[in-house]
Backbone as a ProteinNet text record, in pm:
[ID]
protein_1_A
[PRIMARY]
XXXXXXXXXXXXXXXXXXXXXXXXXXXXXXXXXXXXXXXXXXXXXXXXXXXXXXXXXXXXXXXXXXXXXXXXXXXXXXXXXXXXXXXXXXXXXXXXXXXXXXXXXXXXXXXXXXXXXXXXXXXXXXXXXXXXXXXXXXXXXXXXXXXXXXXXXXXXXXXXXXXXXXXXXXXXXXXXXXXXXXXXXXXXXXXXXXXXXXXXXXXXXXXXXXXXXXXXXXXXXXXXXXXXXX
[TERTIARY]
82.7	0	86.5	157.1	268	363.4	398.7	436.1	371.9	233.9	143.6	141.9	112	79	215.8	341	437.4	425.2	423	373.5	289.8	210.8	74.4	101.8	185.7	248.6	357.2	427.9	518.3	435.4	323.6	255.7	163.8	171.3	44.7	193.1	309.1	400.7	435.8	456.8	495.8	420.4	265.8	169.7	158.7	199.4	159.2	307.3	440.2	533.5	533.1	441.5	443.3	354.7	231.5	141.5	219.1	342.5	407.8	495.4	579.6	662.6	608.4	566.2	498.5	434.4	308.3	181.9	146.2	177.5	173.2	298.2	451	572.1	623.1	576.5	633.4	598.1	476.5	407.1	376.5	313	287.5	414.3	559	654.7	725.3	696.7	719.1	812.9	820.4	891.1	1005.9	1103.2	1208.7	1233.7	1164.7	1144	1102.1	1009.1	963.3	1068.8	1155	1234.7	1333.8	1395.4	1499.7	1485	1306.1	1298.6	1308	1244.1	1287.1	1399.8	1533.3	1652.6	1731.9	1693.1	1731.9	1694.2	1552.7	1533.4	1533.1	1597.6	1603.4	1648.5	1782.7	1822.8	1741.1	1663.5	1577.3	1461.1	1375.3	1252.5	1209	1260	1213.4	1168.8	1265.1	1211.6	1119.9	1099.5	973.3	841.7	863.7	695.8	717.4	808	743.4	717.3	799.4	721.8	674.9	564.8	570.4	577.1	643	611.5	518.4	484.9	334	210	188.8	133.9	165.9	307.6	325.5	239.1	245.8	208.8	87	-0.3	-137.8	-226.9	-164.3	-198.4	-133.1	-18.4	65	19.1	91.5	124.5	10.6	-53.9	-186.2	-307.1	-286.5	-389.8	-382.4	-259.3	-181.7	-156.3	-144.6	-107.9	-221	-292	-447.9	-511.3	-531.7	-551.1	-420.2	-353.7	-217.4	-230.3	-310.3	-298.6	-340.5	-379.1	-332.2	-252.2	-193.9	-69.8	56.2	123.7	249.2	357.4	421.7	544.4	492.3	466	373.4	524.5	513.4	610.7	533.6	624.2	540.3	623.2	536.5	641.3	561.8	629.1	622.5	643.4	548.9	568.6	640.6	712.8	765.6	772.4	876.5	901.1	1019.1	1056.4	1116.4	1282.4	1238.2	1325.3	1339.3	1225.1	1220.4	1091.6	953.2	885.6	844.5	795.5	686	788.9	903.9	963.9	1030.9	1059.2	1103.9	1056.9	913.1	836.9	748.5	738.2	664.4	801.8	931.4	999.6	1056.4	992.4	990.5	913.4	803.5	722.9	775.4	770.5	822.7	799	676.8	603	549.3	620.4	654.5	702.6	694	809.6	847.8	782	784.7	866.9	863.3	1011.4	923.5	1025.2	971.7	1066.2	1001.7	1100.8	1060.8	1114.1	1100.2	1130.5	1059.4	1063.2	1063.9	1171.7	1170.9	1263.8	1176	1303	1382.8	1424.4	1488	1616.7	1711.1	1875	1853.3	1838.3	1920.6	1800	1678.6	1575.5	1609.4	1636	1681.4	1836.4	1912	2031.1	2025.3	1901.7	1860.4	1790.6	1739	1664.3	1752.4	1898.3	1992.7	1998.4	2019.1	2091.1	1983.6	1863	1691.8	1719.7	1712.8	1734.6	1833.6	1956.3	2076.9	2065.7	1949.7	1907	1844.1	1796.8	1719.8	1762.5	1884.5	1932.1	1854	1853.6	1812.2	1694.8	1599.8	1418.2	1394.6	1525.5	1475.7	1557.3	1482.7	1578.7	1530.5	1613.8	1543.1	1608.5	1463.6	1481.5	1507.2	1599.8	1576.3	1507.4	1400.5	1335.3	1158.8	1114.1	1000.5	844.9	770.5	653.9	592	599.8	586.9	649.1	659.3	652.6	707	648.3	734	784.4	887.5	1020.3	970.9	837.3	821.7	718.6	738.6	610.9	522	412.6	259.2	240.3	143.5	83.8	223.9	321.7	390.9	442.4	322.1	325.6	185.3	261.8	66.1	34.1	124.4	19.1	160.5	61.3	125.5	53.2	174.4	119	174.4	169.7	175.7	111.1	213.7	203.6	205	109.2	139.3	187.5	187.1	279.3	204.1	90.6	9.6	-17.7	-60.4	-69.3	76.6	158.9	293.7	339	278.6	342.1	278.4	358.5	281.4	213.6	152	-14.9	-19.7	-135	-189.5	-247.8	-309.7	-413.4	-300.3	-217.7	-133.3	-39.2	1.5	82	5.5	-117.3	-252.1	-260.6	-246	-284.5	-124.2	-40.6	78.1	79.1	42.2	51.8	-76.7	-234.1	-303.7	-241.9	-118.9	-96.6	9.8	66.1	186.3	139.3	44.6	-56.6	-98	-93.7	-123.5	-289.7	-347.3	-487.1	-458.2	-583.5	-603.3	-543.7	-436.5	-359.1	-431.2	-327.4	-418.2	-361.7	-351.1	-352	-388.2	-313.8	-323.2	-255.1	-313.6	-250.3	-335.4	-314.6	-356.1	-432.6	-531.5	-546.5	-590.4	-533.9	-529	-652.7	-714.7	-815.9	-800.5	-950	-964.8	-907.6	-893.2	-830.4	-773.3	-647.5	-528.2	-539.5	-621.4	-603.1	-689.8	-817.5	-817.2	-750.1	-641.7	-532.1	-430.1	-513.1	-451.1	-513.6	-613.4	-696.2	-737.1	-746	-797.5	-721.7	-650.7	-528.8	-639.2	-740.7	-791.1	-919	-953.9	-1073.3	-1134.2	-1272	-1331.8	-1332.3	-1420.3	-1384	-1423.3	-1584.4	-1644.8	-1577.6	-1497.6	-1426.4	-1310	-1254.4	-1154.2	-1189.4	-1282.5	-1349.8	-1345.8	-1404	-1513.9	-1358	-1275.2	-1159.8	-1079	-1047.1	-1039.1	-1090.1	-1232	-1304.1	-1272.6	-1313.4	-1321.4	-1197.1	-1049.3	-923.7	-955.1	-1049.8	-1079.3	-1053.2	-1070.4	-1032	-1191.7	-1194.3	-1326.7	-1283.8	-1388	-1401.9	-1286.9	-1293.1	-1254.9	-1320	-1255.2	-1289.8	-1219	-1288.3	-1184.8	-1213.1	-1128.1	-1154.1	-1049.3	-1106	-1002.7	-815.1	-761.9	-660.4	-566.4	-433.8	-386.4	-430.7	-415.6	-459.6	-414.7	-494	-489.5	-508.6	-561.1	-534.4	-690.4	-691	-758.5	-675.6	-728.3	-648.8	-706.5	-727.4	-783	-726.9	-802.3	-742.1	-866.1	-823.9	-865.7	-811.2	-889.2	-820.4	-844.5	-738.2	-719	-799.6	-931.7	-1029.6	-903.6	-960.6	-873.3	-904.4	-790.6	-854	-955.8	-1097.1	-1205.7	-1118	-1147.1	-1152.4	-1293.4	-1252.4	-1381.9	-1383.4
-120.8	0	126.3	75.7	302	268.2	160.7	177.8	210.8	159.6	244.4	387.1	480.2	567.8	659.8	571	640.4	718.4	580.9	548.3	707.6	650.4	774.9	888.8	895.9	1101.8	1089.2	1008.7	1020.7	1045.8	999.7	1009.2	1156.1	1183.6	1303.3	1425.7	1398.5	1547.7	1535.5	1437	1411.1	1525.2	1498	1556	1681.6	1719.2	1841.5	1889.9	1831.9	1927.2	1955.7	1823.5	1852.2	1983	2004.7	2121.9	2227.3	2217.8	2356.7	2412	2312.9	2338.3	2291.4	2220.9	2206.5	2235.7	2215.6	2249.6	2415.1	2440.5	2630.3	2722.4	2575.7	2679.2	2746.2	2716.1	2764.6	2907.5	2960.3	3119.2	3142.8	2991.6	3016.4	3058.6	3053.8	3038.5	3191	3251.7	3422.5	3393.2	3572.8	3587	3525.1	3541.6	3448.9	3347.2	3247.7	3100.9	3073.1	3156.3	3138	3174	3262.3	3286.2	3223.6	3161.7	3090.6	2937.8	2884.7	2786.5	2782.8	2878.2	2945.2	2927.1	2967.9	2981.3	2846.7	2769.4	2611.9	2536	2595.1	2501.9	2538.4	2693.7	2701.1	2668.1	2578.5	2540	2389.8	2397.3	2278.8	2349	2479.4	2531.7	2485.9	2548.3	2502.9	2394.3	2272	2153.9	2074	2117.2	2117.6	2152.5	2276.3	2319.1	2284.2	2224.7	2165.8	2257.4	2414.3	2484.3	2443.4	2428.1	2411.7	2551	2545.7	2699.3	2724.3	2608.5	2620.9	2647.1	2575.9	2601.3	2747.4	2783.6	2945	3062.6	3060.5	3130	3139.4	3030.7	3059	3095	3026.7	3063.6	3229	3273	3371.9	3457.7	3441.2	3575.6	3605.5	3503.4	3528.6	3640.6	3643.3	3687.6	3842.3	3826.6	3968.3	4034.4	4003	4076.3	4090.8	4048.2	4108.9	4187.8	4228.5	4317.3	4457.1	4385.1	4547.2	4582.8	4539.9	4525.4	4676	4778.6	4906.8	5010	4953.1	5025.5	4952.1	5014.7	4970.3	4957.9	5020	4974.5	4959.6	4893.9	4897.3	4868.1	4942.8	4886.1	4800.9	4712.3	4568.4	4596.2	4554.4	4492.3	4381.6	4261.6	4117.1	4094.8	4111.1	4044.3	3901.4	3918.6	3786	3710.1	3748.5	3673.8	3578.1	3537.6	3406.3	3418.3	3271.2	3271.6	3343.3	3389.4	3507.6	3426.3	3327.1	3310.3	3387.6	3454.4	3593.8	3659.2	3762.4	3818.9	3718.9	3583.8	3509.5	3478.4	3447.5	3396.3	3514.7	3616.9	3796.1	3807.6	3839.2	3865.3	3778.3	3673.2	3578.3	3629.9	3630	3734.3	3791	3773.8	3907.8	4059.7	4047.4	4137.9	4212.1	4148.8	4225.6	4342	4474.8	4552.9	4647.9	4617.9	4656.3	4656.1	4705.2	4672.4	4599.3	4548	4445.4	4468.8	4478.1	4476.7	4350.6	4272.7	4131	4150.6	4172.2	4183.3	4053.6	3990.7	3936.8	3902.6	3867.9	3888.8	3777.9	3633.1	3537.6	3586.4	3580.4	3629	3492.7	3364.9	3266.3	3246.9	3267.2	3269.9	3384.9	3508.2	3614	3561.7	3475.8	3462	3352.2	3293.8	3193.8	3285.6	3398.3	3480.2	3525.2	3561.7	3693.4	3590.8	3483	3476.6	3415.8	3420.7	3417.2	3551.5	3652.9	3777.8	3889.6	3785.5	3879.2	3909	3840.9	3915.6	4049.3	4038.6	4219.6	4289.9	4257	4393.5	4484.9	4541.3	4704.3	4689.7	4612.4	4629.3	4545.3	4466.3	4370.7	4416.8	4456.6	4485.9	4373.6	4343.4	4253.1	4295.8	4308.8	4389.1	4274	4278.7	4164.8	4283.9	4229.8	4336.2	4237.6	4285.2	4276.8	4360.1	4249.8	4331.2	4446.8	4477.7	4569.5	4614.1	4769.1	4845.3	4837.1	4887	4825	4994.6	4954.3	5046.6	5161	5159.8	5289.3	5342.8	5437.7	5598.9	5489.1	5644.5	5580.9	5626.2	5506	5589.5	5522	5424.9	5386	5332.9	5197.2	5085.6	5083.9	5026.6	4960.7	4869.1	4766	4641.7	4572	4513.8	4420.9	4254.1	4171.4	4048.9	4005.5	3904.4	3768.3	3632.4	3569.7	3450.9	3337.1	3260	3180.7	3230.6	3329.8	3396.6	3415.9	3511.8	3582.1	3505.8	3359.4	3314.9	3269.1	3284.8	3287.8	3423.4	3503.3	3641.6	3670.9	3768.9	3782.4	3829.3	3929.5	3960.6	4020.3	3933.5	3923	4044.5	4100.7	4223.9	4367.4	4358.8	4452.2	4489.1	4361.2	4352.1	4367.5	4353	4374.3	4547.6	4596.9	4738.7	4842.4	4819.4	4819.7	4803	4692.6	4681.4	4792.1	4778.6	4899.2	5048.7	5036.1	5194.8	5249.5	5128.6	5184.8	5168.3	5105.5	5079.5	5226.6	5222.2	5351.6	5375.2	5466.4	5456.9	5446.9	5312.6	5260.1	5126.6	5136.4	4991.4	4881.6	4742.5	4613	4533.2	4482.2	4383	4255.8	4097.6	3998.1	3924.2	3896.5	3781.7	3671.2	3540.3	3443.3	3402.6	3327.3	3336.1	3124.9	3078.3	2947.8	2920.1	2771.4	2698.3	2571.8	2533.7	2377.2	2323.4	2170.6	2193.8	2175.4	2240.6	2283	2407.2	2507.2	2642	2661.2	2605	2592.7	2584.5	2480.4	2457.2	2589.5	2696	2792.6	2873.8	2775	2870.8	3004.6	3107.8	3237.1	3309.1	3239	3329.9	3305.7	3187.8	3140.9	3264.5	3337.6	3373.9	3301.5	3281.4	3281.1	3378.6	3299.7	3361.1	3561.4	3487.6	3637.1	3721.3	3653.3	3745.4	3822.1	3751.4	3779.9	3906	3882	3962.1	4113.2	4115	4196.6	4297.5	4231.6	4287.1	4386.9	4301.6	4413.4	4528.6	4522.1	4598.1	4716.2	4663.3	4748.1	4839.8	4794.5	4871.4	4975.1	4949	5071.9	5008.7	4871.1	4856.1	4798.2	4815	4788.9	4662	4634.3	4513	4423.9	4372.7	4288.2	4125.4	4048.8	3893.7	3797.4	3669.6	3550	3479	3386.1	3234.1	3135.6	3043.2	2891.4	2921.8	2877.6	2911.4	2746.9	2730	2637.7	2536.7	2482.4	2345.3	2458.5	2403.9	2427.8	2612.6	2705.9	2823.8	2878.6	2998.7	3074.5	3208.2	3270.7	3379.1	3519.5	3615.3	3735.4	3831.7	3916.1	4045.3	4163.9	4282.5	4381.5	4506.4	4625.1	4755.3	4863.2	4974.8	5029.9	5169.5	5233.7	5340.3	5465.4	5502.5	5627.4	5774.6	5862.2	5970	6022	6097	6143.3	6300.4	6409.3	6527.4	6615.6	6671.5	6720.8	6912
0	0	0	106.3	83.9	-48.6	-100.1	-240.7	-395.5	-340.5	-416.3	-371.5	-287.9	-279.9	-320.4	-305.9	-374.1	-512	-568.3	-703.3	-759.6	-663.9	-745	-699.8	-648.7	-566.1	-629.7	-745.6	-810	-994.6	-971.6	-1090.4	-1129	-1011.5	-973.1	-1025.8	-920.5	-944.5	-1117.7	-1165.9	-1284.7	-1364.8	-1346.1	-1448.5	-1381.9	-1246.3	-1213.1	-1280.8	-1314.2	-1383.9	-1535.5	-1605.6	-1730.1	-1771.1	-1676.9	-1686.8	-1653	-1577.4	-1515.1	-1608.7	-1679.4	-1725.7	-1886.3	-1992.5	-2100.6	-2132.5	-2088.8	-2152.3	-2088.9	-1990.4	-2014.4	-2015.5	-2003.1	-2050.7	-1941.8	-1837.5	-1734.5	-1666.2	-1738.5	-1766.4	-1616	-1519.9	-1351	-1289.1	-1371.5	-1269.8	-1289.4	-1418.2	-1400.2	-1548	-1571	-1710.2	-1702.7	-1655.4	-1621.3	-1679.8	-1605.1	-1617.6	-1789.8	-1778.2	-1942	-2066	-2045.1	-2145.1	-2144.2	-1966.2	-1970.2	-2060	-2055.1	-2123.7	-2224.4	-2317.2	-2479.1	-2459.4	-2431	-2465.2	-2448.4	-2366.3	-2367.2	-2457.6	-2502.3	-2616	-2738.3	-2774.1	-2898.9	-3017.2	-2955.9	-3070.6	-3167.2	-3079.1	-3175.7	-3164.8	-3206.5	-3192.3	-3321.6	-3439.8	-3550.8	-3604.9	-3544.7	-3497.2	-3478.8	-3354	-3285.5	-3340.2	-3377	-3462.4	-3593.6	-3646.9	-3784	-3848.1	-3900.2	-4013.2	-4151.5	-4170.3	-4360.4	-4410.5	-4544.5	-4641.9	-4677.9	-4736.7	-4814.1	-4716.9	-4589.9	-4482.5	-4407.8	-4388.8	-4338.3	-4437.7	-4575.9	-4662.2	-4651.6	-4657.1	-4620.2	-4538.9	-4426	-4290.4	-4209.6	-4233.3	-4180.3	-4306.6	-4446.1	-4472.9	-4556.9	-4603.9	-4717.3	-4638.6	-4490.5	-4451.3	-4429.3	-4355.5	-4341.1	-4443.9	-4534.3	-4679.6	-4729.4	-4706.3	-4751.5	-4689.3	-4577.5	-4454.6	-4529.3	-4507.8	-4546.9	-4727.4	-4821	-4941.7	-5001.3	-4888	-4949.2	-4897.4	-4783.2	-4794.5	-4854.5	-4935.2	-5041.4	-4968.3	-4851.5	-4800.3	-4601.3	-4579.3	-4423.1	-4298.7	-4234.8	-4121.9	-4014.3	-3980.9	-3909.3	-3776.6	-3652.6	-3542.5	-3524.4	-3497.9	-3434.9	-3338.9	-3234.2	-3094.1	-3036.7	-2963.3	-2984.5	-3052.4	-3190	-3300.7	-3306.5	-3184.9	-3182.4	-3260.3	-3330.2	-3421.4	-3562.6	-3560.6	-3689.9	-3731.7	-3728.3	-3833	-3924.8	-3894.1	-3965.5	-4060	-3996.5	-4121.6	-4190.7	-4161.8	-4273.1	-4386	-4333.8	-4445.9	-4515.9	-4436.5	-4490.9	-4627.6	-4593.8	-4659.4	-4764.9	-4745.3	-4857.5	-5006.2	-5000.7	-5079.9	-5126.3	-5232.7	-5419.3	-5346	-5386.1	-5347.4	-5249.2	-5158.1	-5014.6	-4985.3	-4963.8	-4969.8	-4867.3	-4744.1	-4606	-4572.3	-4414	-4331	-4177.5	-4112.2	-3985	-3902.4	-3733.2	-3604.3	-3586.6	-3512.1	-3456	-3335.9	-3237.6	-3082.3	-2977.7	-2901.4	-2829.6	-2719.2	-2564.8	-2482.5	-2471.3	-2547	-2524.8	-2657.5	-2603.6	-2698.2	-2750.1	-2740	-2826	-2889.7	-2876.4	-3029.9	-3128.2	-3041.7	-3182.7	-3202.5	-3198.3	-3215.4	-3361.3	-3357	-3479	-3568.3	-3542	-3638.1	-3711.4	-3704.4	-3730.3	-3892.5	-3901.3	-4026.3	-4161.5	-4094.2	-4161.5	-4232.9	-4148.9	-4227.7	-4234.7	-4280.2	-4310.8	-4507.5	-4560.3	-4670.2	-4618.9	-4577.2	-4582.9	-4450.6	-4408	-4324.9	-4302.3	-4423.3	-4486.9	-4431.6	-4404	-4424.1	-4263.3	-4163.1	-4083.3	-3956.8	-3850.6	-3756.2	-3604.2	-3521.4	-3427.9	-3300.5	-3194.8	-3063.6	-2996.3	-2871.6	-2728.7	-2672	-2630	-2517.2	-2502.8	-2364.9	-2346.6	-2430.4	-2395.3	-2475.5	-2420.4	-2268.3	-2173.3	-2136.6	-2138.1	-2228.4	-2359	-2477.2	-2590.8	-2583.2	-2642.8	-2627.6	-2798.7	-2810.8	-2945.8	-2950.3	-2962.8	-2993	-2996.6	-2950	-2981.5	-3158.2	-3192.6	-3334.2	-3468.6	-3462.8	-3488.3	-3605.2	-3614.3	-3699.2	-3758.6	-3877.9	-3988.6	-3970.5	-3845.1	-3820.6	-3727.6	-3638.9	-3529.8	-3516.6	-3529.6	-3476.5	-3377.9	-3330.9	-3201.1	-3249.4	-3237.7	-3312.2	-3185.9	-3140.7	-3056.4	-2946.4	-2881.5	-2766.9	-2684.3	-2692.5	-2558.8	-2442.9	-2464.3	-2327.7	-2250	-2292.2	-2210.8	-2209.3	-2207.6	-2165.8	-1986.6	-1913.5	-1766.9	-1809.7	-1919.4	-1886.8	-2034.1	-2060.4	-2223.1	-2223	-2165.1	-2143.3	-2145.2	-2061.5	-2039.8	-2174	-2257.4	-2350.7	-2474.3	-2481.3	-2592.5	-2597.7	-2489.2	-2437.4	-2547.6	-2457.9	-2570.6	-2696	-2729.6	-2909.8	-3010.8	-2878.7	-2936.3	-2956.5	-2840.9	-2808.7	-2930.9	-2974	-3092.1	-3213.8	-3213.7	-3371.2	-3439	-3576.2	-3604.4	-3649.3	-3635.9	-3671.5	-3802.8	-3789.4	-3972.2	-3967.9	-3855.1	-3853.1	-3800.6	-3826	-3813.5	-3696.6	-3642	-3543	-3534	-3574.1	-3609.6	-3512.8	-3410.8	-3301.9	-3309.5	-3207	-3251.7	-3097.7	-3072.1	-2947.8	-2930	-2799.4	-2761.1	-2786.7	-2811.5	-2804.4	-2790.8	-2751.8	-2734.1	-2598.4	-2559.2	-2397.7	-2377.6	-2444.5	-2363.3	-2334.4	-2380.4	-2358.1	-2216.4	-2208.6	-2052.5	-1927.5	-1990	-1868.5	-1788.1	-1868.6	-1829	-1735.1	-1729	-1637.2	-1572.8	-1510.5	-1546.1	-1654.5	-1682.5	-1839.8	-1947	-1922.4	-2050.6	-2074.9	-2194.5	-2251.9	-2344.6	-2310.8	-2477.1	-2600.6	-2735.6	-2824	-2789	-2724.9	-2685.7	-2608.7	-2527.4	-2408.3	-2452	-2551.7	-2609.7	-2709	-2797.8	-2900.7	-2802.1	-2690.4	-2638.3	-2558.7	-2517.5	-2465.5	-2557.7	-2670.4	-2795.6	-2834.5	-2827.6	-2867.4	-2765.9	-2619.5	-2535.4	-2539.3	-2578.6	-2610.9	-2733.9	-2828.2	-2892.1	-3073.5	-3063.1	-3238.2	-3262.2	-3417.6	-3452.8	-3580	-3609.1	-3737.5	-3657.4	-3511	-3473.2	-3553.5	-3591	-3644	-3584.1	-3570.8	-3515.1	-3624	-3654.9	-3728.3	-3705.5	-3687.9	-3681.9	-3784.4	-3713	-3733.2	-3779.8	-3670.3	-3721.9	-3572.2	-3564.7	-3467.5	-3311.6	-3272.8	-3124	-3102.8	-3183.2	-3231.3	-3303.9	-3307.2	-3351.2	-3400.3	-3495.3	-3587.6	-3533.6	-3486.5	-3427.8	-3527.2	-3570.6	-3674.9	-3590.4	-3589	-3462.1	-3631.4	-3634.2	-3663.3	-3592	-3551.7	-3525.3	-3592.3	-3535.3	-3633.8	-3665.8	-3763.8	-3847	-3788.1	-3763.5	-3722.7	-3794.4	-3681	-3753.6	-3747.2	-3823.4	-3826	-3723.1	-3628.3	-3608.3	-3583.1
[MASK]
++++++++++++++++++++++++++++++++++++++++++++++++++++++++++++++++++++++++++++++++++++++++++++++++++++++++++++++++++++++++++++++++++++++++++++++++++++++++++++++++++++++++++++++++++++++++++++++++++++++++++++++++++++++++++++++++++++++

């Protein structure tokens, strides 16, 4: 009997570390922890998520480039852009002709980004820094994403608030938000679609939309209203 109960208090911490440290990344244990894990595991990130091209293009840039398809040269910032996905595969595109910050606080994910885009120097610059405060004017950029990130940031709300504040009116906003149940496991971090929708809104963007995204994910696009004249 107490070797069973071993057993099962060896089975119980197990799953209480894979939830601590896997399945929410370590987000209960503070920024820290979370970036120190990014940086241990970056050298196999790419890896891990399995990028396709053909899959990035459709899902990432087909959407965003349609949202930005009348402004001709748009400046982007990327919230925690990792290893570079977004401007890799944005600047992949012919017809791309923007420029992109890639913002993030783990050095050995931007240390895998640097040579993604040592083609476009000129057009690609990449911050180590936090999403709170983001380190640029208000009124800034023609469009901000977050790719998979917000629920491992200390506070999705706080860091949402920021990305409204440097967005330029007219601009777009394309983050992605958790679903299904793993995103529960996050418990009060978790919103629904409505809650989520309604939080946006309440920050001040309109023609907020969600739609199914890539597995485990939903796609959020938010704009930023244009100055009225009055």
């Amino acid at each position: 009997m107490v070797w069973l109960n071993i057993i099962l208090g060896l089975v119980l911490l197990a799953a209480f570390l894979y939830w601590l440290l896997v399945t929410t990344e370590g987000v209960f244990l503070g920024r820290r922890i979370v970036v120190w894990l990014y940086d241990i595991t970056a050298h196999k990130y790419d890896e891990i998520k399995g990028f396709d091209d053909a899959a990035e293009r459709f899902f990432v840039v087909r959407p965003l480039r349609h949202h930005l398809r009348r402004i001709p040269n748009p400046l982007i910032l990327d919230v925690a852009t990792g290893t570079g996905r977004l401007p890799h595969y944005l600047f992949d595109e012919a017809q791309f002709n923007g420029r992109i910050i890639g913002l993030d606080p783990a050095r050995k994910m931007l240390n895998l980004a640097v040579p993604k885009l040592v083609p476009y120097r000129n057009r690609a610059l990449l911050v180590q820094q936090t999403a709170v405060p983001l380190p640029f004017p208000t009124d800034t950029f023609d469009a901000i994403t977050c790719l998979e990130a917000l629920e491992f940031l200390p506070s999705a709300e706080a860091a949402l608030c920021e990305m409204v504040r440097v967005l330029k009116p007219g601009g777009i906003l394309m983050v992605t938000r958790r679903r299904g149940r793993e995103a529960k496991a996050f418990l009060n971090r978790y919103r629904s679609v409505e809650q989520f929708e309604t939080f946006l809104t309440h920050l001040g963007l309109i023609e907020v939309n969600t739609q199914p995204w890539q597995l485990n994910y939903d796609q959020v696009f938010g704009k930023k209203p244009e100055w009225r004249m009055t």
